[in-house]
N, CA, C and O atoms as a DFTB+ gen file, in Angstrom:
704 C
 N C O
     1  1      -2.924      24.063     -35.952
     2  2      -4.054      23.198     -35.664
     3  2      -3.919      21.952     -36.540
     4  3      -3.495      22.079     -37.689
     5  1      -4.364      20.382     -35.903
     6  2      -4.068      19.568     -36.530
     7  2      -5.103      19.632     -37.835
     8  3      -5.916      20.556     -37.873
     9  1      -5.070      18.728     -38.813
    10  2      -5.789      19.010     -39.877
    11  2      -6.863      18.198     -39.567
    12  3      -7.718      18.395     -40.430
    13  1      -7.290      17.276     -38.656
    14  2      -8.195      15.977     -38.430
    15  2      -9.214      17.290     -37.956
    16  3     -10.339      17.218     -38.450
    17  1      -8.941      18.588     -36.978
    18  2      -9.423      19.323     -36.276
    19  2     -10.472      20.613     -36.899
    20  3     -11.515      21.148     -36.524
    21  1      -9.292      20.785     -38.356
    22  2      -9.723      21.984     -39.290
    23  2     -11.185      22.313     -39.597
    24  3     -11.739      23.409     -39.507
    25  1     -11.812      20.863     -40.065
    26  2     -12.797      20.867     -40.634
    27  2     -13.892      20.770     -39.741
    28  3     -14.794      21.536     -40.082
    29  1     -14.176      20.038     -38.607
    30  2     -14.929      20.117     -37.469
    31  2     -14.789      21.166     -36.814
    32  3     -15.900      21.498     -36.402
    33  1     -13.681      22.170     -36.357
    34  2     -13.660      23.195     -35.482
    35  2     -14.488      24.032     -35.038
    36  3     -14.895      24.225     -33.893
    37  1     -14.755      24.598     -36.150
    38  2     -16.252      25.401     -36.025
    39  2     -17.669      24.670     -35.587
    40  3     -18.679      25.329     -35.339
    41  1     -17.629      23.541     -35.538
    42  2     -18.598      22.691     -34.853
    43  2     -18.557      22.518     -33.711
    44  3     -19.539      22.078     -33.113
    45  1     -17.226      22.863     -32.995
    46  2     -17.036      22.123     -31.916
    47  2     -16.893      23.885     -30.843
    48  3     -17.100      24.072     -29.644
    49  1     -16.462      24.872     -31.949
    50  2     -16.418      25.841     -31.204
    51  2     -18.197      26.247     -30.930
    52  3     -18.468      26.830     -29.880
    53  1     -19.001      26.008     -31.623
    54  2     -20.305      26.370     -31.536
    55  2     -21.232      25.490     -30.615
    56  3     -22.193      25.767     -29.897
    57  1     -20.624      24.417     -30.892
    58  2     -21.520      23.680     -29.215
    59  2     -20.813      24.111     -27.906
    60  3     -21.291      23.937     -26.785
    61  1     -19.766      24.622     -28.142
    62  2     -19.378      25.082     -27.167
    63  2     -19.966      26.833     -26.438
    64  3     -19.840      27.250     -25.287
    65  1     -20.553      27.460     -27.561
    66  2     -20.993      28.728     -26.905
    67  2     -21.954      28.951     -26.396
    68  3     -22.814      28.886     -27.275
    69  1     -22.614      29.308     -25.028
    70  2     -23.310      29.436     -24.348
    71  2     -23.499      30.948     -24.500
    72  3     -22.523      31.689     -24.383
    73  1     -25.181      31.613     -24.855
    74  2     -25.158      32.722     -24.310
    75  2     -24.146      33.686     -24.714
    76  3     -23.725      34.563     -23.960
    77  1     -23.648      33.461     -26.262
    78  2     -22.053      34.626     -26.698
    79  2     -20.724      34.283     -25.762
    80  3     -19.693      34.939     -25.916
    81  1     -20.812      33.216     -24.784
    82  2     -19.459      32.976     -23.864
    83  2     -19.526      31.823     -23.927
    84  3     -20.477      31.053     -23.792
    85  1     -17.788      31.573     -24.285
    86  2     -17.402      30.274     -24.175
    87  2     -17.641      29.370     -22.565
    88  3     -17.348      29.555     -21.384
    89  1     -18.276      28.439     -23.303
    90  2     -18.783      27.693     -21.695
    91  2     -17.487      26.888     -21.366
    92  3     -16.642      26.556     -22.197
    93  1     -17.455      26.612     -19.970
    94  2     -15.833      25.930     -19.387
    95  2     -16.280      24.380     -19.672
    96  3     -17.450      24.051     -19.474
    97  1     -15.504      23.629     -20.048
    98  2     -15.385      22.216     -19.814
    99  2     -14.822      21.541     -18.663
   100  3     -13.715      21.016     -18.781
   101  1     -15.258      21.506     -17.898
   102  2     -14.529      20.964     -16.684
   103  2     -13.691      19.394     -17.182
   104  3     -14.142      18.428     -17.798
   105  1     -12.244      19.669     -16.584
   106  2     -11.547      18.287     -17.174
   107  2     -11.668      17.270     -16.593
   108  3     -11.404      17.244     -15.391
   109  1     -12.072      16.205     -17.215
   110  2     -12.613      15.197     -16.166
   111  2     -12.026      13.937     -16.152
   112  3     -11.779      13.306     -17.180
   113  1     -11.736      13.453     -14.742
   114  2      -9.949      12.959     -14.646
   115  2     -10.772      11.397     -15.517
   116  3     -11.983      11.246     -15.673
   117  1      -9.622      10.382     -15.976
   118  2     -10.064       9.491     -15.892
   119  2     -10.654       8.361     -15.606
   120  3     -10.319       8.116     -14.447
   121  1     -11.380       7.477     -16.013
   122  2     -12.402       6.283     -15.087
   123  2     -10.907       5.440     -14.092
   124  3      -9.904       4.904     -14.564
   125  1     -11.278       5.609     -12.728
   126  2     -10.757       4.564     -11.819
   127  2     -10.387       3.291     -12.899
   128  3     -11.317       3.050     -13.669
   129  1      -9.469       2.649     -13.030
   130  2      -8.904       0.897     -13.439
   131  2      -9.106       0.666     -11.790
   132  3      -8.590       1.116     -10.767
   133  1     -10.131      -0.273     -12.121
   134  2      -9.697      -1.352     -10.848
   135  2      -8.303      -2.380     -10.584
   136  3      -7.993      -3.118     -11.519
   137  1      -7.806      -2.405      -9.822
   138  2      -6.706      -2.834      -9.548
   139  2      -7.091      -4.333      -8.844
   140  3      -8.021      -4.638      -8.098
   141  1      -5.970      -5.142      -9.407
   142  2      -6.167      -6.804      -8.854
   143  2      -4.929      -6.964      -8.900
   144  3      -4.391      -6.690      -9.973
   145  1      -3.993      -7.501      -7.665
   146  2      -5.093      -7.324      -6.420
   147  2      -5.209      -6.181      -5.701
   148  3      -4.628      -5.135      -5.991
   149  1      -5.984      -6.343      -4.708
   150  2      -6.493      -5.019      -3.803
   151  2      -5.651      -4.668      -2.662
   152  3      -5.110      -5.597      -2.062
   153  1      -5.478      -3.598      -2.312
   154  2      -4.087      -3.749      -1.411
   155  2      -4.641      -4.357      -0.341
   156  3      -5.781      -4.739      -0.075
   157  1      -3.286      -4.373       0.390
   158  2      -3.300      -5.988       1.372
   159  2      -2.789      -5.362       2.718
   160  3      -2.409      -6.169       3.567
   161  1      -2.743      -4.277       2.963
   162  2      -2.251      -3.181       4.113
   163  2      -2.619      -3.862       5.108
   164  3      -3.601      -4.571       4.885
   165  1      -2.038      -3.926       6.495
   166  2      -2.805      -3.389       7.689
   167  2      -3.473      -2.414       8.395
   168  3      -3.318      -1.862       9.484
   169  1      -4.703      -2.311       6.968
   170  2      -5.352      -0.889       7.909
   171  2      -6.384      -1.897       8.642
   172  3      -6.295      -3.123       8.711
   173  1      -7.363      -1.073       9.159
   174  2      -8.483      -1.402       9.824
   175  2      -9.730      -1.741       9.440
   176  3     -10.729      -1.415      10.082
   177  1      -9.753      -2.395       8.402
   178  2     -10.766      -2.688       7.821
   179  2     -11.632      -4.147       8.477
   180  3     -12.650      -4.590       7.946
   181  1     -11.143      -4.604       9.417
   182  2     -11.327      -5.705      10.024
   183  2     -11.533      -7.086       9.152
   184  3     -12.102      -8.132       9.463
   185  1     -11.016      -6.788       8.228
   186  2     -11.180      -8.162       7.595
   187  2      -9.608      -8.479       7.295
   188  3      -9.378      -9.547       6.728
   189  1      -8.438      -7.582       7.652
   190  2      -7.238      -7.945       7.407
   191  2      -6.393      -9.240       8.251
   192  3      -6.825      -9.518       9.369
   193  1      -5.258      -9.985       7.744
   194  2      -4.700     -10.933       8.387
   195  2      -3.274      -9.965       8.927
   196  3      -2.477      -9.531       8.096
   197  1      -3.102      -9.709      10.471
   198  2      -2.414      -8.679      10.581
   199  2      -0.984     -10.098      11.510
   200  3      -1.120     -11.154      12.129
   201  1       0.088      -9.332      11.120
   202  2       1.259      -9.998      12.102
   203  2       1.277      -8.547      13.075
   204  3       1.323      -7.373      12.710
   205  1       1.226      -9.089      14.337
   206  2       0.999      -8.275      15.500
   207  2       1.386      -8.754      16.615
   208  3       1.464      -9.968      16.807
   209  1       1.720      -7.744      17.619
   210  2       2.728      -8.701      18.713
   211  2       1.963      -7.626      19.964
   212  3       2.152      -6.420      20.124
   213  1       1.197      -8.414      20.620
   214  2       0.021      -7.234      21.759
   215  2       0.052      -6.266      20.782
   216  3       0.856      -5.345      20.927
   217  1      -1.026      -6.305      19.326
   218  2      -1.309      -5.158      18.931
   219  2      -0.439      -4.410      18.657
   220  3      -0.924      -3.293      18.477
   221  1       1.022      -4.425      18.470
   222  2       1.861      -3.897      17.872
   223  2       2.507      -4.031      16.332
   224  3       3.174      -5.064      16.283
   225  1       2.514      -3.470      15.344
   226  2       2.805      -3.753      14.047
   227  2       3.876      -3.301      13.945
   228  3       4.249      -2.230      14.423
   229  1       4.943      -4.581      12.868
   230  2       6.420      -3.805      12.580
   231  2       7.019      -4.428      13.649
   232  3       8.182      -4.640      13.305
   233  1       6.837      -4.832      14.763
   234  2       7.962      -5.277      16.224
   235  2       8.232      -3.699      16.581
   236  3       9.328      -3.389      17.049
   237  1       7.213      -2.693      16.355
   238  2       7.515      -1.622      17.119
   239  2       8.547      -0.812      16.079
   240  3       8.945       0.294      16.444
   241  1       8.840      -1.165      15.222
   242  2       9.563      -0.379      14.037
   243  2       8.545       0.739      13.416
   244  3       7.327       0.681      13.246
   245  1       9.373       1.654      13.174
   246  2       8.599       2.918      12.378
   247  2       8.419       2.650      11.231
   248  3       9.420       2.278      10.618
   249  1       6.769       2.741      10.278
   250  2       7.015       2.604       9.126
   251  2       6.951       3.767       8.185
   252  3       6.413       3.445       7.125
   253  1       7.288       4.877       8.234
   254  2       7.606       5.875       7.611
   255  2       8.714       5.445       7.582
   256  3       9.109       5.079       6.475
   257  1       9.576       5.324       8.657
   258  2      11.333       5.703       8.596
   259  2      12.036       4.749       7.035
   260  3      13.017       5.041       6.351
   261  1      11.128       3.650       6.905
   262  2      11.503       2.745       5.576
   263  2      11.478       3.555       4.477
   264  3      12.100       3.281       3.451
   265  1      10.896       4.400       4.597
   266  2      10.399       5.056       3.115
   267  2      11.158       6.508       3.251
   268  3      11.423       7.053       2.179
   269  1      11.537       7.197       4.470
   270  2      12.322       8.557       4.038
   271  2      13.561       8.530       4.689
   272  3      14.345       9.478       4.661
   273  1      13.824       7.157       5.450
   274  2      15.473       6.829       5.999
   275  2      16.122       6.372       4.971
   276  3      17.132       6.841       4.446
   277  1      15.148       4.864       4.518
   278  2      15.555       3.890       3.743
   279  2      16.216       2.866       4.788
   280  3      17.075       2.023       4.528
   281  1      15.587       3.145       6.097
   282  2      16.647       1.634       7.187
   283  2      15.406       1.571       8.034
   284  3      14.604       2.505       8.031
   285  1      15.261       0.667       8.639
   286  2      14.460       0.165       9.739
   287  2      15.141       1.195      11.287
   288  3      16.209       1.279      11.893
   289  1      14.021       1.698      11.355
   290  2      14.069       2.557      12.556
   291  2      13.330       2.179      13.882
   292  3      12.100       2.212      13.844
   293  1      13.939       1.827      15.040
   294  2      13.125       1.618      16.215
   295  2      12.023       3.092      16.508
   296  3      12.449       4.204      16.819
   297  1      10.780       2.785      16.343
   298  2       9.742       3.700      17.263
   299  2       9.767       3.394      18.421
   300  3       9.845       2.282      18.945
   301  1       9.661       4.982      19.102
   302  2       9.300       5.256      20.863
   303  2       7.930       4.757      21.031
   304  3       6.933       4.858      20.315
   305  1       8.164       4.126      22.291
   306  2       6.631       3.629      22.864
   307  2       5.599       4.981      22.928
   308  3       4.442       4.775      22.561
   309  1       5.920       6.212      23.328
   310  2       5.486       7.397      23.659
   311  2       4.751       8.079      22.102
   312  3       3.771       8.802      21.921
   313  1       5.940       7.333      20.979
   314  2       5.098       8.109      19.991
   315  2       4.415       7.500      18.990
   316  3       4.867       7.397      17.850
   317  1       3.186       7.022      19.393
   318  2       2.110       5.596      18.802
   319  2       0.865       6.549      17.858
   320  3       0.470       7.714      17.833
   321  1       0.553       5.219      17.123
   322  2      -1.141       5.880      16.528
   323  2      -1.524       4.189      16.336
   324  3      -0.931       3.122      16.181
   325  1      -2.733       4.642      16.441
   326  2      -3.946       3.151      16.311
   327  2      -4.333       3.282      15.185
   328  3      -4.812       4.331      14.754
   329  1      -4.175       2.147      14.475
   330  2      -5.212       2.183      13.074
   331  2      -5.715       0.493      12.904
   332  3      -5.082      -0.500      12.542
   333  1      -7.150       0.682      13.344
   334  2      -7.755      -0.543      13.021
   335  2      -7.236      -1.222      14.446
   336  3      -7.122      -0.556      15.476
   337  1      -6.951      -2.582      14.364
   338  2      -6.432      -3.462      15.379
   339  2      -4.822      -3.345      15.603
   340  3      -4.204      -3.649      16.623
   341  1      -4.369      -2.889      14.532
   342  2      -2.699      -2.206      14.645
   343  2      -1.992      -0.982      15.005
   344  3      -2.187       0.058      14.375
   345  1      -0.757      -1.087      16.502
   346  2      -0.431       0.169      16.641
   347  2       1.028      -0.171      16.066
   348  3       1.768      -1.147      15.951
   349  1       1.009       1.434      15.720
   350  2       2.102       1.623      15.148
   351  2       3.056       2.743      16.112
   352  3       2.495       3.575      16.826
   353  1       4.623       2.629      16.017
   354  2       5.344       3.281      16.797
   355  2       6.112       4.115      15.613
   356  3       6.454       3.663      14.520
   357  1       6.304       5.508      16.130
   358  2       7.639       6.551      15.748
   359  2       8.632       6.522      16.039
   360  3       8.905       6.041      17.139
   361  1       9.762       7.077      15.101
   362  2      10.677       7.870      15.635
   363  2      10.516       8.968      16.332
   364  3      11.058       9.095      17.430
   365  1       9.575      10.130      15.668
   366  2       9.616      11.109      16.559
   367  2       8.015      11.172      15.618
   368  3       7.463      10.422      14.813
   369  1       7.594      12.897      16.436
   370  2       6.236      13.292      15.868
   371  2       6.188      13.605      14.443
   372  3       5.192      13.745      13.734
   373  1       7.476      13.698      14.125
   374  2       7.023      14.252      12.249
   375  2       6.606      12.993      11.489
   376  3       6.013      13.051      10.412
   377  1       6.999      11.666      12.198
   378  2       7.158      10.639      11.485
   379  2       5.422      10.023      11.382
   380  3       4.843       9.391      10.498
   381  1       5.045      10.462      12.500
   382  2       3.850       9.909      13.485
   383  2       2.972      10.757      12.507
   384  3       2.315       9.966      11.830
   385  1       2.692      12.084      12.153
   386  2       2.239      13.037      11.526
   387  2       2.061      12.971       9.759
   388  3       1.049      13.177       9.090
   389  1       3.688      12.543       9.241
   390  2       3.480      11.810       7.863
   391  2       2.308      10.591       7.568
   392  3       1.519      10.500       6.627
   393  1       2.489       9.787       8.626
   394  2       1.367       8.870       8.670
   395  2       0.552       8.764       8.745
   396  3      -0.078       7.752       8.438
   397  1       0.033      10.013       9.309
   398  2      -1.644      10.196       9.290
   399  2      -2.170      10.876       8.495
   400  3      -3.376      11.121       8.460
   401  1      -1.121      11.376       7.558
   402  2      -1.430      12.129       6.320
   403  2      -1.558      10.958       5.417
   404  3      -2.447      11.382       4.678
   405  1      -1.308       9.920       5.030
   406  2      -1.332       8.733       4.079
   407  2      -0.826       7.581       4.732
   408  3       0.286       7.107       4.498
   409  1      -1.711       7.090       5.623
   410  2      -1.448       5.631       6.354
   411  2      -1.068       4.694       5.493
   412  3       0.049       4.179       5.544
   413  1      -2.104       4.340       4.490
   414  2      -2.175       3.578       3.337
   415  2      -0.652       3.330       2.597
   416  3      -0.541       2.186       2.157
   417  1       0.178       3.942       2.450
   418  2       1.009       4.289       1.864
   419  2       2.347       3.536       2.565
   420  3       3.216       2.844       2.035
   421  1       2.175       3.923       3.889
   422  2       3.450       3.329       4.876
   423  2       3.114       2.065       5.362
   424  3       4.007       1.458       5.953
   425  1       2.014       1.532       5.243
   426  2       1.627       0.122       5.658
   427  2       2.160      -1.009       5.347
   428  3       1.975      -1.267       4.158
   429  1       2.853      -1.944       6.013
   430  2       3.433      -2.982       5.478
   431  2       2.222      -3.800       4.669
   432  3       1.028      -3.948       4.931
   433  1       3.019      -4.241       3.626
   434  2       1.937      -5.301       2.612
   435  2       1.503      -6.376       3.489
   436  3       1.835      -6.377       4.674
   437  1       0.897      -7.145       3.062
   438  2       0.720      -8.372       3.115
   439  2       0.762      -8.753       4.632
   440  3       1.296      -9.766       5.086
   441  1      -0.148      -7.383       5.632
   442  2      -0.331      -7.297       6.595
   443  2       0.723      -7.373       7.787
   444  3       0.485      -7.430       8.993
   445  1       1.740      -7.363       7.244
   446  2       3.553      -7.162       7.311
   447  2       4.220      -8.728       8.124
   448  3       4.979      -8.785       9.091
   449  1       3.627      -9.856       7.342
   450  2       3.886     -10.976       7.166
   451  2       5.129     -11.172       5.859
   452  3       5.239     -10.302       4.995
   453  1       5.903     -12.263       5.864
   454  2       7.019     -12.287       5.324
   455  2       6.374     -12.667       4.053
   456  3       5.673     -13.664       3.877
   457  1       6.805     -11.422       2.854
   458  2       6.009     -11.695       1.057
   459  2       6.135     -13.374       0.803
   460  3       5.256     -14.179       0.495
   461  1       7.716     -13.589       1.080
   462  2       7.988     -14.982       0.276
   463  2       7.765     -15.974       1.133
   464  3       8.423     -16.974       0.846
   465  1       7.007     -16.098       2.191
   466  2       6.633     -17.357       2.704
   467  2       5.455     -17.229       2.500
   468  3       4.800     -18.268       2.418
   469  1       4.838     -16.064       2.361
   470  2       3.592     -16.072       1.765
   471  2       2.842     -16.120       0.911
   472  3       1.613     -16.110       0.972
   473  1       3.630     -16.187      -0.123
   474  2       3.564     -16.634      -1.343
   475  2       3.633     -18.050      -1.539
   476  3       2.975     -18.457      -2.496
   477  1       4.388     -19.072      -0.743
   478  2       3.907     -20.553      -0.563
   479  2       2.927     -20.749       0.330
   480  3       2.619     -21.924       0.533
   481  1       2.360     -19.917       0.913
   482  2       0.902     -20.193       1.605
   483  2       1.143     -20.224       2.818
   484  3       0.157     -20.540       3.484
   485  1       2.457     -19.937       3.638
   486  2       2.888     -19.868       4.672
   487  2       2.714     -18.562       5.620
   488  3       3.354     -17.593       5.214
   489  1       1.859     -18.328       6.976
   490  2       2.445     -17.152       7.482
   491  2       4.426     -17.132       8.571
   492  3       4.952     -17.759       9.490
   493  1       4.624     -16.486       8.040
   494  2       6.037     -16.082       9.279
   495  2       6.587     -15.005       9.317
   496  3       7.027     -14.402       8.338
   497  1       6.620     -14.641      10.475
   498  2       7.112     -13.387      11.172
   499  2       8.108     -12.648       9.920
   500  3       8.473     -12.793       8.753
   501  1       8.203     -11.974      10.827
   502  2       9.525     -11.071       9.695
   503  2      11.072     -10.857      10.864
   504  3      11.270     -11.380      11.961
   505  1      11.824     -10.028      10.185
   506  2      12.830      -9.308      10.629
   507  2      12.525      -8.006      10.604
   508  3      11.482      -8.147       9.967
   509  1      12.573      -7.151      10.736
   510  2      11.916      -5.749      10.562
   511  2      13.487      -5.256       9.900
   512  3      13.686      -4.333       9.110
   513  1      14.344      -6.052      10.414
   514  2      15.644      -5.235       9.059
   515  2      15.781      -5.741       7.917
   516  3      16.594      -5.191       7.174
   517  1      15.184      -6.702       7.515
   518  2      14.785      -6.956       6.302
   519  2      13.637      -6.676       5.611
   520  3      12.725      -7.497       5.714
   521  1      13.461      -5.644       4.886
   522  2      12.875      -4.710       3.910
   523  2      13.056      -4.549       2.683
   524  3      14.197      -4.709       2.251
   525  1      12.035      -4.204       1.825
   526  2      12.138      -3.243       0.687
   527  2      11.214      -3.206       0.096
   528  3      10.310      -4.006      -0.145
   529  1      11.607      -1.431      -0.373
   530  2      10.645      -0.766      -0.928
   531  2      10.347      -1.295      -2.418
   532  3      11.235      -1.514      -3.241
   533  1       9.360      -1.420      -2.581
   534  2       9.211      -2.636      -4.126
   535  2       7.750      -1.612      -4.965
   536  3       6.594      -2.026      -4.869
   537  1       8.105      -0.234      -5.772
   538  2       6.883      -0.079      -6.294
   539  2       6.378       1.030      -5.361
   540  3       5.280       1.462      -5.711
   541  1       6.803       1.502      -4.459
   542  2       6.519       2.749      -3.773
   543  2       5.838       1.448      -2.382
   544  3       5.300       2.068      -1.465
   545  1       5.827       0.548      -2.263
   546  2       5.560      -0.857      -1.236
   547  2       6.235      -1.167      -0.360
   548  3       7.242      -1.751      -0.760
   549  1       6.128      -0.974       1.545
   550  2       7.134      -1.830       1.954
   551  2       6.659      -3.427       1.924
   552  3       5.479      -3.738       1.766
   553  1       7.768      -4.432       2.102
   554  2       7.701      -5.801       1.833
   555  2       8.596      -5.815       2.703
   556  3       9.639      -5.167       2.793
   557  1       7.855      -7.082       3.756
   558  2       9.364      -7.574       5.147
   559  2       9.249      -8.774       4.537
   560  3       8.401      -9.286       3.806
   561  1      10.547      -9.198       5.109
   562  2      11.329     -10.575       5.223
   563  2      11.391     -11.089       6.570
   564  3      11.366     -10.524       7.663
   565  1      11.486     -12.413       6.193
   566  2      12.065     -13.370       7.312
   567  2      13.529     -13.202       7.427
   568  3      14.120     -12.794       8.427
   569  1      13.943     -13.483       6.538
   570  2      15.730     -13.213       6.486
   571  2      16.097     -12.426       4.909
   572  3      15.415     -11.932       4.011
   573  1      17.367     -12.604       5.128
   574  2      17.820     -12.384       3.699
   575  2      17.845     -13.787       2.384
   576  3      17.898     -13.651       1.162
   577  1      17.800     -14.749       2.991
   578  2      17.118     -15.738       1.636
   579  2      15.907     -15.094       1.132
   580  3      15.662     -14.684      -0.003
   581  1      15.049     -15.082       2.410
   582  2      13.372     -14.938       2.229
   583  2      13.796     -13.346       0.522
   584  3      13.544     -13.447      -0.678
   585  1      14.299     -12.457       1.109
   586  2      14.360     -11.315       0.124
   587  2      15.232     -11.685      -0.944
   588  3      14.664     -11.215      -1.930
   589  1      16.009     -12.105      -1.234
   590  2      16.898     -12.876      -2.472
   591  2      15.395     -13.609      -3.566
   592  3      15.078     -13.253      -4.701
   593  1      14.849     -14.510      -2.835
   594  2      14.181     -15.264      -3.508
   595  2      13.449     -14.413      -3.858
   596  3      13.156     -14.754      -5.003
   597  1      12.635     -12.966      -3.511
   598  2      11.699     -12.260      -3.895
   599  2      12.477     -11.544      -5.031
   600  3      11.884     -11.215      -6.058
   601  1      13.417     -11.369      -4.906
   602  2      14.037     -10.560      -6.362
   603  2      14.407     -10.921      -7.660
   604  3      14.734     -10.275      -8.656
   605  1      14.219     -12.625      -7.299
   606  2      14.198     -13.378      -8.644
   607  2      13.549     -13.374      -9.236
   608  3      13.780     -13.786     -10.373
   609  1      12.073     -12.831      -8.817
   610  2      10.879     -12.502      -9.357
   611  2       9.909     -12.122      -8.859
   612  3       8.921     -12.801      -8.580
   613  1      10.092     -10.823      -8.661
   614  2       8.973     -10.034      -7.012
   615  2       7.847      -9.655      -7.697
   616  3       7.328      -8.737      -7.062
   617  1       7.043      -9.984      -8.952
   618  2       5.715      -9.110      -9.089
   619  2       5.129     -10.802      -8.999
   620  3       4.336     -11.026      -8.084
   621  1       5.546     -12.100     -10.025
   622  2       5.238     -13.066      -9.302
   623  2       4.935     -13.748      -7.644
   624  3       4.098     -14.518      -7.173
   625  1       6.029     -13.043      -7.147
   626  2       5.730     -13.136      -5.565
   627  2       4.939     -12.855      -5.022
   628  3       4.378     -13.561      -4.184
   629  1       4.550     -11.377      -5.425
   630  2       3.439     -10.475      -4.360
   631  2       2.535     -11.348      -5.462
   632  3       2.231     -12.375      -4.855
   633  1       2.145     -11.387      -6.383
   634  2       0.587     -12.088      -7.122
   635  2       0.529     -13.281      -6.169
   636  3      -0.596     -13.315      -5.672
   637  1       1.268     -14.229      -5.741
   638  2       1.053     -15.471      -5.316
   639  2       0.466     -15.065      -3.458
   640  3      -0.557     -15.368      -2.844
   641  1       1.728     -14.251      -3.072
   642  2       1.781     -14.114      -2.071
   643  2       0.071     -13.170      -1.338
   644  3      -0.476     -13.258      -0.239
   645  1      -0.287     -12.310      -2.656
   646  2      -1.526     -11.943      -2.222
   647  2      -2.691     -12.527      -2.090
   648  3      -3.497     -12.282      -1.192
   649  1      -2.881     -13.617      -3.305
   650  2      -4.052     -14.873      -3.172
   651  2      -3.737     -15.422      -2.415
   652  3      -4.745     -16.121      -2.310
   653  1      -2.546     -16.069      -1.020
   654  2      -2.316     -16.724      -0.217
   655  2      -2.906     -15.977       0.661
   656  3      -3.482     -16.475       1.629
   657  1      -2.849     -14.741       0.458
   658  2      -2.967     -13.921       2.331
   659  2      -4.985     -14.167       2.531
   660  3      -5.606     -14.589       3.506
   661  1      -5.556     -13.639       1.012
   662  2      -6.812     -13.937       0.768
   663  2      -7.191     -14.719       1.230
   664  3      -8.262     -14.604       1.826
   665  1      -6.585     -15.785       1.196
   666  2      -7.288     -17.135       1.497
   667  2      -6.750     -17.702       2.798
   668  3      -7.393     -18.338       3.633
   669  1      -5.970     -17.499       2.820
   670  2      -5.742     -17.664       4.352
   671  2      -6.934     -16.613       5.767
   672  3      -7.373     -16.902       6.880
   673  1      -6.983     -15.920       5.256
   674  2      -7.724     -13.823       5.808
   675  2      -8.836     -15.401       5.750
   676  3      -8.619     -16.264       6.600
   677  1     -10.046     -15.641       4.628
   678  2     -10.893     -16.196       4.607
   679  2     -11.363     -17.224       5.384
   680  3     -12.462     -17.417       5.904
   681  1     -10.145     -17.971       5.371
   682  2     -10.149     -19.573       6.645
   683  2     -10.023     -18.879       7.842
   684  3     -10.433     -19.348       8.904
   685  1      -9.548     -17.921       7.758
   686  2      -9.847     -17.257       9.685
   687  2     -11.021     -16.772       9.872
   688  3     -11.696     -17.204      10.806
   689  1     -11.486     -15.828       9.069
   690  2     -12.679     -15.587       9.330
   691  2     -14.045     -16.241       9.163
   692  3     -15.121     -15.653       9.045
   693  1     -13.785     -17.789       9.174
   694  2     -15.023     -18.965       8.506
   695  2     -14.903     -19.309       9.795
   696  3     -15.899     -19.235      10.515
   697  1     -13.600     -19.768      10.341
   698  2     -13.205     -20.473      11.527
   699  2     -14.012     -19.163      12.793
   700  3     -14.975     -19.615      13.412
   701  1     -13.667     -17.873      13.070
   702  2     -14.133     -17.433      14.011
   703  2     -15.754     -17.592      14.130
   704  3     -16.348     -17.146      15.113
């Protein structure tokens, strides 16, 4: 026992006894840190700035397959899920199934608009074979410059690139 402990112990064992039985302390996880910024997913929250093609997210690419292939995988039209204003396509049903276990998770950032043009305040499409996982995060590209330039300094990127999407998300929704 540490020695800081020695001398209090018996204090601490006695507020602790209930009734001759040691009472349980339930462990109690730590206070939430709010996080800044807030993720920037395409879920359905209707306030997101989504890149979408007829309601399709990704160009129809699977976004699980980024995270347990590690390559850009074409999804079947047949194997879809809706979330919010964005559908998303599979490879097959396990992929479709991972995703609905933690959508949040497989969601392209930055509403799966290209990080580094968005980070100069720009929206543009992506490549869907240009990827990466950044932080347990997918992040698309426009090309392979667009991802070069993000690796020169990718936590700067996404900070810039997320107050851009903000404020951009904002001027659309003033304008509608």
């Amino acid at each position: 026992m540490p020695k800081f402990l020695r001398g209090i112990w018996p204090l601490l064992t006695g507020l602790l006894m209930v009734g001759g039985l040691a009472a349980a302390v339930p462990a109690q996880p730590p206070p939430a840190i709010p996080t800044w910024p807030p993720s920037t997913t395409s879920g359905g929250s209707g306030q997101a700035l989504l890149n979408l093609q007829n309601s399709v997210a990704l160009h129809g690419y699977d976004p699980v397959a980024y995270f347990t292939r590690n390559r850009a995988v074409r999804g079947h039209k047949r194997i879809f899920e809706r979330l919010g204003a964005a559908t998303y396509h599979f490879a097959d049903r396990a992929n479709r199934y991972t995703f609905l276990k933690d959508a949040t998770r497989y969601q392209p950032q930055l509403g799966g608009y290209c990080v580094t043009a968005m980070s100069r305040g720009v929206l543009d499409d992506i490549n869907p074979e240009n990827f990466l996982i950044y932080e347990g995060k997918l992040y698309l590209f426009h090309d392979e410059g667009a991802l070069a330039a993000f690796l020169n300094d990718p936590r700067r990127t996404i900070f810039e690139a997320t107050r851009h999407y903000y404020e951009i998300a904002q001027r659309r929704r003033e304008s509608n």
